[in-house]
C-alpha positions in Angstrom: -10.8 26.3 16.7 -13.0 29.2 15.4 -16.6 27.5 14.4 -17.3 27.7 10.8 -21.0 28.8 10.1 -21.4 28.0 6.1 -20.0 25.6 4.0 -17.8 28.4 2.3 -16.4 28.9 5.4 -15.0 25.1 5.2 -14.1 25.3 1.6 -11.7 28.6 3.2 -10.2 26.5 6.0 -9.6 23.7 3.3 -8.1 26.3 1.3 -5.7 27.3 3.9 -4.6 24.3 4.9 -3.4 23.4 1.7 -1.6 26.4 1.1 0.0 25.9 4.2 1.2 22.3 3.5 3.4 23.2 0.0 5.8 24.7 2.3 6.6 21.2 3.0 9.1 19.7 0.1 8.6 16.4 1.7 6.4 14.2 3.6 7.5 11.2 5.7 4.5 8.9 7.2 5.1 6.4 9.8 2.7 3.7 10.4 0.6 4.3 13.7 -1.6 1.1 13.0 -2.1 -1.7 15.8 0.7 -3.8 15.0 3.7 -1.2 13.9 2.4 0.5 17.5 2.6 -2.4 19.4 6.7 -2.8 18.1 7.8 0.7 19.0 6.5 3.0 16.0 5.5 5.6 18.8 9.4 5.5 19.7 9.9 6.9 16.2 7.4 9.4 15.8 8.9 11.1 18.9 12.4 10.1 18.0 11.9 11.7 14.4 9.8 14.8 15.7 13.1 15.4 17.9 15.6 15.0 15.2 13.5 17.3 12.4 13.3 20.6 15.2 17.3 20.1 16.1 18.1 20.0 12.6 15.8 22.9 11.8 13.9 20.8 9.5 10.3 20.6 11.1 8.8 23.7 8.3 10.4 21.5 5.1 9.7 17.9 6.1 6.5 17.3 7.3 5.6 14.2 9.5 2.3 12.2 10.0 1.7 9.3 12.5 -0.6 7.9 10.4 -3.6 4.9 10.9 -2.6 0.8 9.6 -1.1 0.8 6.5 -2.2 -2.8 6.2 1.5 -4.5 5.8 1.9 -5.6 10.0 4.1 -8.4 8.7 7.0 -5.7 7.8 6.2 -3.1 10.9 7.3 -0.6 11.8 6.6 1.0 8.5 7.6 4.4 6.8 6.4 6.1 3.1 8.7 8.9 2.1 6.1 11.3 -0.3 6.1 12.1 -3.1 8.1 9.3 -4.4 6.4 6.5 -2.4 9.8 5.3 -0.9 8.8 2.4 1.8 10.8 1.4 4.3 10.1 -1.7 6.5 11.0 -3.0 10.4 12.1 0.3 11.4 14.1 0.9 14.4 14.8 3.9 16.2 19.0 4.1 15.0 17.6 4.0 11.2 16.0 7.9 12.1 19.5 9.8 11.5 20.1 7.9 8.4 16.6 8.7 6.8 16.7 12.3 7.5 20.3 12.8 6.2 20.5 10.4 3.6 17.0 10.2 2.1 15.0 13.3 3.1 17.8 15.9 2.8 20.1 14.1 -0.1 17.4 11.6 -2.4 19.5 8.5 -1.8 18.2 5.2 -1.4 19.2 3.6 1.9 18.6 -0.4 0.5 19.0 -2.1 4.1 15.7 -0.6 4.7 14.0 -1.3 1.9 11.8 -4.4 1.3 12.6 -7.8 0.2 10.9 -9.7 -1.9 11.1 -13.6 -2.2 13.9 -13.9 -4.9 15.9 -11.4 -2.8 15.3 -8.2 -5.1 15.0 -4.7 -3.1 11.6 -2.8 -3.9 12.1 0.6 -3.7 8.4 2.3 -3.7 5.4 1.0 -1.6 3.3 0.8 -5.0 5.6 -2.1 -6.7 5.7 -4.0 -3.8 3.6 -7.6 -4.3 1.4 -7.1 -1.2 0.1 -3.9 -2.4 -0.4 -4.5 -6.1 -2.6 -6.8 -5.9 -5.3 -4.8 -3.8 -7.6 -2.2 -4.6 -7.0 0.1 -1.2 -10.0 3.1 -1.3 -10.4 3.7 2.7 -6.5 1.6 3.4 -4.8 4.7 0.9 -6.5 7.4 2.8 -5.5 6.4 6.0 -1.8 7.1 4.8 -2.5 10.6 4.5 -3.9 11.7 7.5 -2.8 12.1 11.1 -5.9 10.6 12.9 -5.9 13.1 15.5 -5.8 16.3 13.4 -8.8 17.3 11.9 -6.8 19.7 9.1 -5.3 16.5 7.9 -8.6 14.6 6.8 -9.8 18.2 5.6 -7.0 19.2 3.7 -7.0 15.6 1.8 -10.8 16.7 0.7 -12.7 15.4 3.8 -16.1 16.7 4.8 -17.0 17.4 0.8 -19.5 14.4 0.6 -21.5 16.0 3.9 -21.2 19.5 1.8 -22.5 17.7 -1.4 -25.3 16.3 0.1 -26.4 19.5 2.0 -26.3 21.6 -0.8 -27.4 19.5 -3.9 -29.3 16.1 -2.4 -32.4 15.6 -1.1 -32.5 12.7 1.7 -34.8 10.4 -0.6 -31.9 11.3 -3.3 -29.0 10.2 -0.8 -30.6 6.5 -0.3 -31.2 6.2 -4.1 -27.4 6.9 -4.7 -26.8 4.4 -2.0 -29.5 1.6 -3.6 -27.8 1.7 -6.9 -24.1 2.0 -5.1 -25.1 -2.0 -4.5 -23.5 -1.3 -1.4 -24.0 -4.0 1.6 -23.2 -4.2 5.1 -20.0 -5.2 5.9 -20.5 -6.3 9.2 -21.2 -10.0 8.4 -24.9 -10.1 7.2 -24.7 -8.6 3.6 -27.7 -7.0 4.2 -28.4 -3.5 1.2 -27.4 -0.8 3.3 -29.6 1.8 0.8 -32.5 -0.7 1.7 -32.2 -0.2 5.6 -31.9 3.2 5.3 -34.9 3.4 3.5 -37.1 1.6 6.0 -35.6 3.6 8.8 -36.4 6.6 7.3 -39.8 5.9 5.9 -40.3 4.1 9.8 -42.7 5.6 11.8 -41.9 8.3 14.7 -40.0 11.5 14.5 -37.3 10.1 16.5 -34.8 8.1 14.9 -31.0 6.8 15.5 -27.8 5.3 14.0 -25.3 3.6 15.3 -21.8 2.9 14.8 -20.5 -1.1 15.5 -17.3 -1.0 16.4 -17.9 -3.9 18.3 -15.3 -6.4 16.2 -14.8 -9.5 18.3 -13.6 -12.2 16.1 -10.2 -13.5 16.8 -7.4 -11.9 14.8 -9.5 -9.6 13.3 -9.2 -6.0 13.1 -10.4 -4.0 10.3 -13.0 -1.8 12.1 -10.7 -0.9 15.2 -8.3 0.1 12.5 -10.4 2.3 10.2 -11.9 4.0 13.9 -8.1 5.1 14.6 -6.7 5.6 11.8 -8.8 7.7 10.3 -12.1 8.6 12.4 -13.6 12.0 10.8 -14.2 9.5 7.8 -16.4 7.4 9.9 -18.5 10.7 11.2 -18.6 11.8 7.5 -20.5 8.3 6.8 -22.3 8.6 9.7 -23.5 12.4 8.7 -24.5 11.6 5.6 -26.5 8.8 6.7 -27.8 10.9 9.3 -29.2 13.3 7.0 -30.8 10.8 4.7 -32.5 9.1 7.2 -33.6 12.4 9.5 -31.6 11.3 12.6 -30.0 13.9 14.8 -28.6 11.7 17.3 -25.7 8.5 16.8 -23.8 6.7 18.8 -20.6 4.6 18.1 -20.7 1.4 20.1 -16.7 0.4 20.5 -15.4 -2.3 22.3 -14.1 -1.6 25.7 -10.7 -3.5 24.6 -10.1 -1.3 21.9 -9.0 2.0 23.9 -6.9 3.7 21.0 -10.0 3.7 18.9 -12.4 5.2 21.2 -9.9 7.7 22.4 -9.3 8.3 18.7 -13.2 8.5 18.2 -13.8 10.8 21.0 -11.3 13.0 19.9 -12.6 13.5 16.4 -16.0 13.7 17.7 -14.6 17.2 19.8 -12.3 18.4 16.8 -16.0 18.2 14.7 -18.1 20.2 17.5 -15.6 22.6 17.8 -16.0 23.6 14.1 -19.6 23.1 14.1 -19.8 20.0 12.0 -21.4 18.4 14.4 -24.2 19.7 17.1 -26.8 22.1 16.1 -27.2 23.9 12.9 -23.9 22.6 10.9 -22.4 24.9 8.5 -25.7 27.1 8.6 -27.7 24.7 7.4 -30.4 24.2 9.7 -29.8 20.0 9.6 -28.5 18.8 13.6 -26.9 16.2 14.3 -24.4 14.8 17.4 -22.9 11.3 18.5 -22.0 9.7 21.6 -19.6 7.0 22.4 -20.5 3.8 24.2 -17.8 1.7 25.6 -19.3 -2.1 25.2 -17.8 -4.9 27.9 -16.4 -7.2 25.2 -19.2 -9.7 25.2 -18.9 -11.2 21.2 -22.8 -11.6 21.0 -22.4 -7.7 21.0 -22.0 -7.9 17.3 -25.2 -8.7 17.2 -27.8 -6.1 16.3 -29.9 -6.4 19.1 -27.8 -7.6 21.3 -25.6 -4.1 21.2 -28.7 -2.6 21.4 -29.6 -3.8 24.6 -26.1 -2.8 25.6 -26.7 0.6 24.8 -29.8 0.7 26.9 -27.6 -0.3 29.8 -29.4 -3.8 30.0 -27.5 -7.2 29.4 -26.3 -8.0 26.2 -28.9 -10.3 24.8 -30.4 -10.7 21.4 -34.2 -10.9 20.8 -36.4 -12.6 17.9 -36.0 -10.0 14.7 -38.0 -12.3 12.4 -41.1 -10.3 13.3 -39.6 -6.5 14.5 -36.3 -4.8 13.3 -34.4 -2.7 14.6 -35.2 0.3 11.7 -38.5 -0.2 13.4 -38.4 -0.8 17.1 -34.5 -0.4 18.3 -32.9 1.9 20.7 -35.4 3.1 23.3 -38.0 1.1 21.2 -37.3 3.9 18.4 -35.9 3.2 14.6 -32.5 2.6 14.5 -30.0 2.1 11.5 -26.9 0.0 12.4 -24.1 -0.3 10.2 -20.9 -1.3 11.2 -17.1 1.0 10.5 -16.4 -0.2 7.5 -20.3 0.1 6.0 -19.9 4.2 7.4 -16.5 4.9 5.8 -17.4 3.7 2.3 -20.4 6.5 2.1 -18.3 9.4 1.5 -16.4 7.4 -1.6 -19.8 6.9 -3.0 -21.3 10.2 -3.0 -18.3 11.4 -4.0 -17.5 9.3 -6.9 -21.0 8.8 -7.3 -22.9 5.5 -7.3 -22.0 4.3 -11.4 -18.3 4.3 -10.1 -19.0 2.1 -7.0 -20.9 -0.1 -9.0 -18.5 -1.2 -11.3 -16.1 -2.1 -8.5 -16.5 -5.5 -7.3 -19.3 -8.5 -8.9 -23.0 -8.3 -9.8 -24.3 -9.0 -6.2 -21.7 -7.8 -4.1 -20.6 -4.4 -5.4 -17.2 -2.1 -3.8 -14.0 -3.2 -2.1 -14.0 -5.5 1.2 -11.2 -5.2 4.0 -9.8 -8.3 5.2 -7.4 -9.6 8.3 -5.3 -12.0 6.8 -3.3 -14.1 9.0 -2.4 -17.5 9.7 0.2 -19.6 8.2 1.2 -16.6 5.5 4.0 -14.9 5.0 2.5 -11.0 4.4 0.1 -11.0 7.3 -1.9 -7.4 7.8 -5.0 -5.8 6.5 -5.8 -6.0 3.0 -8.2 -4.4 1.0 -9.5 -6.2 -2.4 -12.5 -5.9 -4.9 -15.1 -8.1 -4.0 -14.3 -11.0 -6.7 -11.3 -11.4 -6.1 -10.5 -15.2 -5.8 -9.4 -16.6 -1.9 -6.1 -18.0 -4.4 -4.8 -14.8 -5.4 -5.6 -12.9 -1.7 -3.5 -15.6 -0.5 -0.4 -16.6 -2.5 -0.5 -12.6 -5.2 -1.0 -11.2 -1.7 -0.1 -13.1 1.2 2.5 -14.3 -0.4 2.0 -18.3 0.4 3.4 -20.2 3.8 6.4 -19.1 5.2 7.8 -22.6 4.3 6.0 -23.3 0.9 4.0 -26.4 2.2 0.5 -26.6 0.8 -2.5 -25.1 1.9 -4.9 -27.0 3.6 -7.7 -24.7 4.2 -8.8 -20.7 4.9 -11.3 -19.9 7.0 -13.3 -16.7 6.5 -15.9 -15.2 8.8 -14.7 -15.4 12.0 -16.0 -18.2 15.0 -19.3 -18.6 12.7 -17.6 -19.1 9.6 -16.3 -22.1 7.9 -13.2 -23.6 6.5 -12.9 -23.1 2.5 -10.4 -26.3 1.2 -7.2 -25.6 -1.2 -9.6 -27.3 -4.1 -12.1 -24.2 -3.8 -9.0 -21.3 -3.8 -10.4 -20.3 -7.0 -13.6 -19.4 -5.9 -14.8 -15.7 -6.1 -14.9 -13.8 -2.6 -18.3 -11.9 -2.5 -21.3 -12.6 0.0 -23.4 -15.3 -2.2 -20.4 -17.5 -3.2 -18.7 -17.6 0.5 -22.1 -18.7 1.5 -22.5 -21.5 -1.1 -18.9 -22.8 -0.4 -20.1 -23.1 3.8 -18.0 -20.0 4.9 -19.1 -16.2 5.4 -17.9 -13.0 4.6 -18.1 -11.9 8.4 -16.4 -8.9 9.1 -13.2 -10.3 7.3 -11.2 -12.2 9.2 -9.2 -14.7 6.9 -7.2 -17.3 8.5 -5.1 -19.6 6.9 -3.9 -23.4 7.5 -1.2 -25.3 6.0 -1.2 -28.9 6.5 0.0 -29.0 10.4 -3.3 -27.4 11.2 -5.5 -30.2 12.8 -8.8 -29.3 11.4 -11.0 -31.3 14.5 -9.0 -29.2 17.1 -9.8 -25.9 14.8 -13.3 -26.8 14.5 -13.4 -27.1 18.7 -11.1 -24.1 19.3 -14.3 -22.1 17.5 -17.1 -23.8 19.4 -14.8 -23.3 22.6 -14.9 -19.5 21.9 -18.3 -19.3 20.4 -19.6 -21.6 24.0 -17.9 -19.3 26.5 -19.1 -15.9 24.5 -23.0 -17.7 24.5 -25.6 -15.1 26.0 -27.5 -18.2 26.9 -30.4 -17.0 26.4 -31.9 -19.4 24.4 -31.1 -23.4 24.9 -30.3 -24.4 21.3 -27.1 -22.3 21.9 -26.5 -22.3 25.2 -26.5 -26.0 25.5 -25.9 -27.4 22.1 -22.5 -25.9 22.3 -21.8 -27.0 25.1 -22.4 -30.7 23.9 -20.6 -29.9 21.0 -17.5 -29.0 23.0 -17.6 -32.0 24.7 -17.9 -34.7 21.9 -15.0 -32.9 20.0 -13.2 -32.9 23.0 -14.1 -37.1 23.7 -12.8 -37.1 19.5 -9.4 -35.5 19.9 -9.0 -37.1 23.3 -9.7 -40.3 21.7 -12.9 -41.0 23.2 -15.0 -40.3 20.3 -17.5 -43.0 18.9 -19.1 -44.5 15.8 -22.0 -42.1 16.8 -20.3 -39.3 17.4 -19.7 -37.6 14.1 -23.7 -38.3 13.3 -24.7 -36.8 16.8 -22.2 -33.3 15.8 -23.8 -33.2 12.4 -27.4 -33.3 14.3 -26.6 -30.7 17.0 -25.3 -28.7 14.1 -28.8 -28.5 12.1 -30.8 -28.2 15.1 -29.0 -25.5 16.2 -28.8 -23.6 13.2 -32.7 -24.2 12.7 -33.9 -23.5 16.2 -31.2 -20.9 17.9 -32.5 -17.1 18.3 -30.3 -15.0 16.7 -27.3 -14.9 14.4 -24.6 -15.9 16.9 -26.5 -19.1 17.6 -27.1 -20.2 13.7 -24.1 -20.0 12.4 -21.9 -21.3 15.1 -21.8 -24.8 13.9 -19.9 -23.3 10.3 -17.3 -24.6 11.4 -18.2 -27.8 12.3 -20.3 -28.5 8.6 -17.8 -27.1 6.7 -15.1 -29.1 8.2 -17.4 -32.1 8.3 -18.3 -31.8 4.7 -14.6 -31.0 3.4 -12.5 -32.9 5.5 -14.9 -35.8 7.2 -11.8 -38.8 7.0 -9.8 -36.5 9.8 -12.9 -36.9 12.2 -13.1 -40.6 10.9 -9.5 -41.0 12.1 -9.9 -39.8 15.3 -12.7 -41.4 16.2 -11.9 -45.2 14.2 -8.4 -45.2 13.9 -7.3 -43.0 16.9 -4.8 -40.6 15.0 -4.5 -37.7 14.3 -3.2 -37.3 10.8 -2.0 -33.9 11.8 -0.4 -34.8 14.5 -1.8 -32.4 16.7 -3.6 -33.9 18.8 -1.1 -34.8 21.9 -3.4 -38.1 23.6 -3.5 -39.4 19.3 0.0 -39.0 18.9 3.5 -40.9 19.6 6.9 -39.4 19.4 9.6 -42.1 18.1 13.1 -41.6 17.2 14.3 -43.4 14.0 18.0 -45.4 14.7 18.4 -45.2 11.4 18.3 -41.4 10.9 19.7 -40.4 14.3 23.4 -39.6 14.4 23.6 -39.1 18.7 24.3 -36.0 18.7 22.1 -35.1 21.7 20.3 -32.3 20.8 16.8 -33.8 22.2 17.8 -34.8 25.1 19.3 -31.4 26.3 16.1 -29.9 25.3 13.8 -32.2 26.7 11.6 -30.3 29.6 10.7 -33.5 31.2 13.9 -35.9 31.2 11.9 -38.4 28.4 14.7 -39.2 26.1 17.7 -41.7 26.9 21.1 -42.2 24.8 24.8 -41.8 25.1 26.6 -39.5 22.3 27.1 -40.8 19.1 24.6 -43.6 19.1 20.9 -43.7 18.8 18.5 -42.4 21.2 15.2 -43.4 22.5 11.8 -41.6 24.0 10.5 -43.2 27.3 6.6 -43.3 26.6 6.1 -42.8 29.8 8.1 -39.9 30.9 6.7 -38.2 27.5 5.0 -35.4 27.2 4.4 -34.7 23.5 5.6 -31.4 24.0 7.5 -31.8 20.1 10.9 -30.0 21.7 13.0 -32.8 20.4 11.2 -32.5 16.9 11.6 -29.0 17.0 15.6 -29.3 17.8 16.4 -32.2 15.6 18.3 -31.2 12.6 18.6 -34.5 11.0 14.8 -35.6 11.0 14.9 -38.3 13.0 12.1 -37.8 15.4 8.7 -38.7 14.1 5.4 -38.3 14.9 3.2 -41.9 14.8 
């Protein structure tokens, strides 16, 4: 790569690889993301690559191995351009019959196509239900670029906000487009971002950082690691920008060590940059410098935390210390200001200098301005990534989007936020999704994860699966964490064991408060979410457990009887084939029955039985 050494020398390069891409009459994108990658969408890339040079094809069909394209429920994924064609669970003997059929002829090969509920085919990505309903600004853009090739993110206009700003904005100018942008982090806290860059800037000391946080950790979430490999130069752009405006000449992107496609991703945009001089000394010409490191964090969740990944940086353990009285935009790396933002928070700067801060503004609610990127997943039919207007209500995400539960029971509950978030009931579907009304419900925005539970989800166990998690990621540091979650595992484990007490609900509730008023930082206050929310939404499933000793979700195995109903059982001796453990008696053709003792509440027979006769008591 020859370094450019002016911005007209970009707006050249950009030039040229346009021109160079209308030789293509077609482009065909397959879906690099997480989840298509993890079913064989590598296989096709190479497969396809393989077929287009032995047919001579290669100059007139382009192909990119694109970032997530959000749909993981339908992977591996392919959009046929211009027309939008989408075709779903891909498999390596469909290659032949795209390339001849639909990219050399125009015909529609329907097998491929998606299905919606009522059995119709939908032909073009844009008409399908899971993408209508979304407002996709950083999700689109991922589509169109190869995440690994720098031409690709600057031939789709990438690098013009950094050029914008270099040539026509002064730093103070930059933060005010950002203040009115009303955009806020969307790492969890909700914090203005244009307000932290303003303290970090106006902080003493002339040496200043930013960092990236990349350090997602919530279960089942993954929004950040896919933005940081699907499409990384937009990530660097945000972090430019906000370089610039803040005076920082050095960043680092703190990615977590089980995330290896993002950091290789990272690191090899970071290279593609410094060969062309947008990144290092004197970019473009114009006298601003500016370079960024990777760091490779150990996977500890408390990580997430500010000062916490801080530390991490510095090479020290990862523990949190007391903000309430110095912040990181005044005292954080090296004891220097520091900016954190997370991926998400970086890639939406270019859009708003771009767009400019009116048109941000008017996407999303009074307090919580832009689009937000969400893991849905759960007991759903469309799980993937999705990408909404803040405002949007939890009802439409879930049933316009998600497309409901797989087998149309109800809805019991989602949980948003992550570990420290809470669980939302179906009553409150209709409430907005922005950062103040989450809050007021007992939930979070988080980073975005979204889970959702139909009525087999025990909501006790789900509370202690979260404590569980949030217990054995503790720092424990400070004792209001470190110890009250350890209690806490323990009396919902007495509860769902069938130990609990009368006191035991009043003790959780207790623990719950103290912790969130005396714990040191962020991890430690809002771990008990989901133990309030649950508490407050569905309190007569503790008061089963703990009076009646059931579980009404029948979930919890020492609460729980399996029966077979003489009545409803025909003999035919399904359950007892399938039994692991020997624990069902019968002779073919009349009714069989469980031996208690020999039980292991395993629910094989349930699962097996086509006639409904085993039951859960």
């Amino acid at each position: 790569m020859k370094r450019l050494e002016s911005i007209g020398d970009l707006d050249k390069l950009r030039e040229s690889i346009i021109e160079k891409n209308k030789c293509y009459q077609k482009t065909i994108t397959i879906c690099g993301g997480p989840g298509c990658h993890a079913i064989g969408s590598e296989d096709l890339r190479t497969s396809f690559e393989r077929e287009l040079n032995e047919r001579g094809l290669s100059d007139k069909i382009r192909l990119i191995f694109s970032g997530c394209h959000g749909f993981c429920e339908q992977g591996p994924l392919a959009v046929i351009r211009p027309s939008g064609i989408l075709y779903c669970k891909l498999k390596v003997e469909d290659i032949e019959p795209i390339i001849t059929e639909t990219l050399v002829d125009d015909k529609i090969i329907d097998s491929l196509l998606y299905e919606d509920e009522n059995g119709n085919k939908i032909v073009y990505e844009k008409d399908v239900p899971f993408y209508k309903s979304q407002k996709r600004l950083l999700m689109e853009q991922q589509e169109l670029v190869n995440p690994t090739i720098i031409d690709d993110y600057i031939g789709n206009g990438g690098y013009e906000a950094f050029c914008k700003v270099l040539t026509g904005m002064k730093p103070e100018e930059v933060i005010t487009e950002i203040k009115n942008s009303g955009l806020r982090g969307r790492g969890g806290a909700g914090f203005p971002t244009g307000v932290k860059w303003e303290s970090c800037r106006n902080a003493s000391g002339n040496i200043k950082y930013i960092v990236c946080n990349c350090d997602e950790g919530d279960p089942g979430a993954y929004m950040d690691r896919s933005l940081l490999e699907g499409n990384p130069h937009l990530v660097l752009e945000g972090m430019l920008i906000g370089a610039y405006a803040i005076g920082s000449q050095e960043g680092f992107i703190y990615v977590r060590h089980e995330y290896p496609r993002a950091w290789e991703n990272a690191g090899i945009a970071i290279e593609q940059a410094k060969a062309l001089g947008l990144l290092g000394e004197n970019i473009l010409g114009s006298g601003f410098s500016f370079d960024i490191d990777i760091a490779r964090g150990g996977g500890a969740f408390v990580c997430g935390e500010s000062t916490a990944l801080v530390a991490s940086l510095e090479g020290k353990a990862g523990e949190p210390r007391d903000k309430q009285h110095l912040h990181t935009v005044d005292s954080g790396l090296w004891e220097k200001p520091t900016n954190l933002n997370n991926v998400e928070t970086w890639a939406n700067v270019p859009f708003i200098i771009n767009n400019g801060s009116g048109w941000y503004s008017q996407i999303g609610t009074a307090k919580s301005k832009g689009t937000k990127i969400f893991s849905l997943v759960g007991k759903v039919k469309n799980t993937g990534l999705v990408e909404v207007p803040m405002g949007i209500s939890l009802r439409e995400i879930v049933y316009d989007i998600g497309g409901g539960t797989p087998d149309g029971t109800e809805i019991k509950a989602v949980q948003t936020g992550g570990p420290s978030g809470g669980c939302i009931p179906n009553r409150l579907l209709d409430i907005p999704i922005d950062f103040d009304e989450l809050t007021k419900a007992g939930s979070m925005m988080g980073s975005g994860g979204m889970i959702v539970l139909d009525k087999h989800t025990c909501m006790v166990d789900f509370a202690r699966y979260f404590i569980k998690f949030l217990k054995d990621e503790s720092c424990g540091k400070c004792m209001p964490c470190r110890e009250g979650l350890k209690r806490m595992d323990e009396i919902l484990t007495d509860i769902i064991e069938g130990n609990g007490t009368n006191g035991s609900i009043d003790l959780l509730e207790e623990l719950a408060f103290v912790m969130k008023d005396a714990s040191l930082c962020g991890l430690g206050k809002t771990a008990p979410n989901s133990i309030v929310s649950t508490l407050e939404y569905f309190r007569d499933e503790y008061i089963s457990h703990v009076r009646d000793k059931k579980c009404p979700a029948g979930v919890c195995t020492a609460l729980i009887t399996y029966t077979i109903n003489a009545e409803t059982c025909t003999g035919c001796g399904a359950c007892k084939k399938n039994c692991p453990h020997d624990a069902i008696e019968g002779v073919r053709k009349e009714p069989h029955r469980i031996i208690d003792d020999l039980c292991k509440k395993c629910g094989a027979c349930m699962e097996v039985c086509k006639f409904g006769a085993v039951e859960v008591n």
